[in-house]
DRENDO-1510 file (C-alpha; in Angstrom, 1 decimal, always signed):
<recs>
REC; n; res; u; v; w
REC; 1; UNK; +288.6; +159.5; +87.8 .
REC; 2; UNK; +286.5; +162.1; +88.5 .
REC; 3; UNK; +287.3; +166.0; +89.2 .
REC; 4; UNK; +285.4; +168.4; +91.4 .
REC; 5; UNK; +285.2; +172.2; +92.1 .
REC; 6; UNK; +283.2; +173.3; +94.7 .
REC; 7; UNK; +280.3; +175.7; +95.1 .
REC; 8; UNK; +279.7; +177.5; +98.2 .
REC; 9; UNK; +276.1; +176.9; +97.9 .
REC; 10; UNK; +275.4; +173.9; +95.9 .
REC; 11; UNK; +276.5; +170.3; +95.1 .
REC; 12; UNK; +279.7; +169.6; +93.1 .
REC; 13; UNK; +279.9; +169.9; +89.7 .
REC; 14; UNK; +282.0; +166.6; +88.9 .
REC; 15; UNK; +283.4; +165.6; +85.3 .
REC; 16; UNK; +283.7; +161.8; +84.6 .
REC; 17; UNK; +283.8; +159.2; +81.8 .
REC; 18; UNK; +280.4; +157.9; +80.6 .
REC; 19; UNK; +282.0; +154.6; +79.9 .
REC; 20; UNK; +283.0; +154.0; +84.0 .
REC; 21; UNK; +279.8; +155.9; +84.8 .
REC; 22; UNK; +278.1; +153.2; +82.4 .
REC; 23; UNK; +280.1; +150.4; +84.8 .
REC; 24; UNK; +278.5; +152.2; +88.3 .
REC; 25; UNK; +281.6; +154.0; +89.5 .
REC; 26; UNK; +282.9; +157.7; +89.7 .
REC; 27; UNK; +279.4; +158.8; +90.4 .
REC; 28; UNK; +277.8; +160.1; +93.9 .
REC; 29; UNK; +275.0; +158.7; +95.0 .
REC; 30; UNK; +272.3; +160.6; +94.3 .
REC; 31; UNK; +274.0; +162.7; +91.5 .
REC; 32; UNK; +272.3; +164.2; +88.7 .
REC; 33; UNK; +274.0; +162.4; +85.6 .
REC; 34; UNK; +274.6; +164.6; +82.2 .
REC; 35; UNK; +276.2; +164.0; +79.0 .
REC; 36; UNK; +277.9; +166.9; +77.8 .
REC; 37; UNK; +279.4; +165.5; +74.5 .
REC; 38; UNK; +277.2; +166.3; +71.1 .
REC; 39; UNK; +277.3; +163.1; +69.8 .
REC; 40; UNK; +276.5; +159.9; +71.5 .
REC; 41; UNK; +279.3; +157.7; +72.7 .
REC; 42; UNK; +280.5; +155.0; +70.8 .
REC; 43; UNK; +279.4; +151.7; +71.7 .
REC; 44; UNK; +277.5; +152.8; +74.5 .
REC; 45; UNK; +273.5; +151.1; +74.3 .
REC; 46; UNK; +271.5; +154.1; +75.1 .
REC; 47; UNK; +269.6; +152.0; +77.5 .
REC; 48; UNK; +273.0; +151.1; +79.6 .
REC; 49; UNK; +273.1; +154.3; +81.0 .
REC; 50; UNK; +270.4; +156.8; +83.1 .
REC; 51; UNK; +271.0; +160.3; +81.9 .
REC; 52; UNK; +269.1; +163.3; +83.9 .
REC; 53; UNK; +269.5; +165.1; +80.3 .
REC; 54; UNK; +272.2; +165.8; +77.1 .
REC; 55; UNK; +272.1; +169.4; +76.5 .
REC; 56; UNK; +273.5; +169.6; +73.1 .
REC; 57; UNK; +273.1; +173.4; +73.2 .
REC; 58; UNK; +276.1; +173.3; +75.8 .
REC; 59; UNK; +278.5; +171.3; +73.8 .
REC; 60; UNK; +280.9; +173.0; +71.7 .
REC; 61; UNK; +279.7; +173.7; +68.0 .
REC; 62; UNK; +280.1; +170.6; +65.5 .
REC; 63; UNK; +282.7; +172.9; +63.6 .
REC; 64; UNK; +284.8; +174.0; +66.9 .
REC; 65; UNK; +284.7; +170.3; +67.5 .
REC; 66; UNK; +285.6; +169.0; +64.3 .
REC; 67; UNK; +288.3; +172.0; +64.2 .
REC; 68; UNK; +290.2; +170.7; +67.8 .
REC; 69; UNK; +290.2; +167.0; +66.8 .
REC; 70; UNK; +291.9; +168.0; +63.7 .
REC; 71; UNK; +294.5; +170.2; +65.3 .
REC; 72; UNK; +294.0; +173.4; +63.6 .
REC; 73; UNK; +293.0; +174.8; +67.1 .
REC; 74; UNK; +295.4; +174.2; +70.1 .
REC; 75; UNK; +293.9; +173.9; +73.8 .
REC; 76; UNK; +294.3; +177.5; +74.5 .
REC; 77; UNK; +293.0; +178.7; +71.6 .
REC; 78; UNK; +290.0; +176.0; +71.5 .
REC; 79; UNK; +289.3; +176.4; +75.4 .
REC; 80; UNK; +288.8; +180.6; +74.0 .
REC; 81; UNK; +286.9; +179.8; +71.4 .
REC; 82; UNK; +284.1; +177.3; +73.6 .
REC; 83; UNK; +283.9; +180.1; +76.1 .
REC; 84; UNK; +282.8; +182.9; +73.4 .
REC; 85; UNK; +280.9; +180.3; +72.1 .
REC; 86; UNK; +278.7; +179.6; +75.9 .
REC; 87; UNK; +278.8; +183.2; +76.5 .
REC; 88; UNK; +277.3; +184.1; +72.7 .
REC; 89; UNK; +274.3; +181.3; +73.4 .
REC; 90; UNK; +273.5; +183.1; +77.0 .
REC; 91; UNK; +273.4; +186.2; +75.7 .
REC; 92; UNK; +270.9; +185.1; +73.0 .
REC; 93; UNK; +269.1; +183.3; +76.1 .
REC; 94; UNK; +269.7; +179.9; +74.1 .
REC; 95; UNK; +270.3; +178.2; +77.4 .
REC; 96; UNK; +268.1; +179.3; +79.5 .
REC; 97; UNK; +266.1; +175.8; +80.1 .
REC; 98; UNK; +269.6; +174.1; +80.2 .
REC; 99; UNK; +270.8; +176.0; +82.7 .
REC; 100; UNK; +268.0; +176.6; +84.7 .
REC; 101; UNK; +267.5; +172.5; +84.7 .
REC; 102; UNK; +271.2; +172.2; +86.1 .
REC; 103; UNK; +270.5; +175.1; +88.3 .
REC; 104; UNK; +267.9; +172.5; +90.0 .
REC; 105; UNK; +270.0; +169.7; +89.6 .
REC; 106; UNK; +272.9; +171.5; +91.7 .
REC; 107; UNK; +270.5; +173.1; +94.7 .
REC; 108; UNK; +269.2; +168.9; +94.9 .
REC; 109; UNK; +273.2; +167.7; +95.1 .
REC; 110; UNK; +275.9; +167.0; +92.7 .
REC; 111; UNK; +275.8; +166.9; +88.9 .
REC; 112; UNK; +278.4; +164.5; +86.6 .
REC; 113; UNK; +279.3; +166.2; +83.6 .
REC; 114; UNK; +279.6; +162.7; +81.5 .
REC; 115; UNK; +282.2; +162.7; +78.1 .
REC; 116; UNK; +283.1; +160.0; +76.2 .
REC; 117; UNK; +286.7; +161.6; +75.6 .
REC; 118; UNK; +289.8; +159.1; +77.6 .
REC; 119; UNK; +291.1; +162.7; +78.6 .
REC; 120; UNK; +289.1; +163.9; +81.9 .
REC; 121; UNK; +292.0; +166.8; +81.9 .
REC; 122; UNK; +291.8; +168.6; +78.5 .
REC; 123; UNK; +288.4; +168.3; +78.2 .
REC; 124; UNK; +285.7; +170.8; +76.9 .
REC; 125; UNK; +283.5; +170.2; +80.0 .
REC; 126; UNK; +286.3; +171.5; +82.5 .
REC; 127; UNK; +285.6; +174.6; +80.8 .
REC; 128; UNK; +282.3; +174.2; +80.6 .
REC; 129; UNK; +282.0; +172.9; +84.2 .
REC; 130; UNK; +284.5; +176.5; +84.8 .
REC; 131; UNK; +282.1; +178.6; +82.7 .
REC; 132; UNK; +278.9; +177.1; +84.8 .
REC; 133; UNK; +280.5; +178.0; +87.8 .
REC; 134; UNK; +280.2; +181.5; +87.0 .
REC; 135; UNK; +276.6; +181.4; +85.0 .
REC; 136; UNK; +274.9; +179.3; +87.8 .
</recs>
């Protein structure tokens, strides 16, 4: 199921599963596809699926990761922590050529924000797809 939020300018910034991506649906035609998790999906061929980009540099940190999935950060606190983390890589211009590449991608249509996670609703890439909003 994919989500949406809407830019006045631009296309939609959509979040989906790469899995049903993989399988054709949940994606625009025409949409800019991009997988926003740091590690590659589990049993996913890397050939089965056309990616636009992965920016790893947008993905939460491997420890941030490692520290939600073991519980010692709850989705407030983690959700905090993954925004000072996106605004501390802008600030050292880190993601610059990510962000001007979705810039692109947006002004040409939509862009998929791809995870592999089953939850599309406590998800790092609402908040990064939130965060973008306000960057792009």
């Amino acid at each position: 199921m994919s989500t949406a939020k809407k830019s006045s300018k631009r296309g939609d910034i959509l979040i989906d599963r790469v899995y049903d991506a993989r399988k054709g649906e949940g994606v625009p035609d025409g949409a800019e596809c991009f997988l926003v998790d740091r590690l590659w999906p589990r049993g996913v061929a890397k050939d089965s699926i056309e990616l636009d980009g992965w920016p790893k540099e947008l993905t939460p940190s491997n420890e941030l990761r490692k520290r939600f999935h073991a519980g010692d950060l709850d989705w407030p606190n983690f959700s905090k922590a993954y925004r000072k983390e996106l605004d501390d890589s802008f600030a050292e211009g880190d993601l610059d050529e990510a962000l001007s590449t979705l810039r692109s991608a947006l002004s040409d249509g939509d862009v998929v924000l791809l995870i592999a996670g089953k939850d599309t609703e406590r998800t790092h890439a609402k908040v990064l797809r939130d965060w973008l909003e306000g960057a792009l």
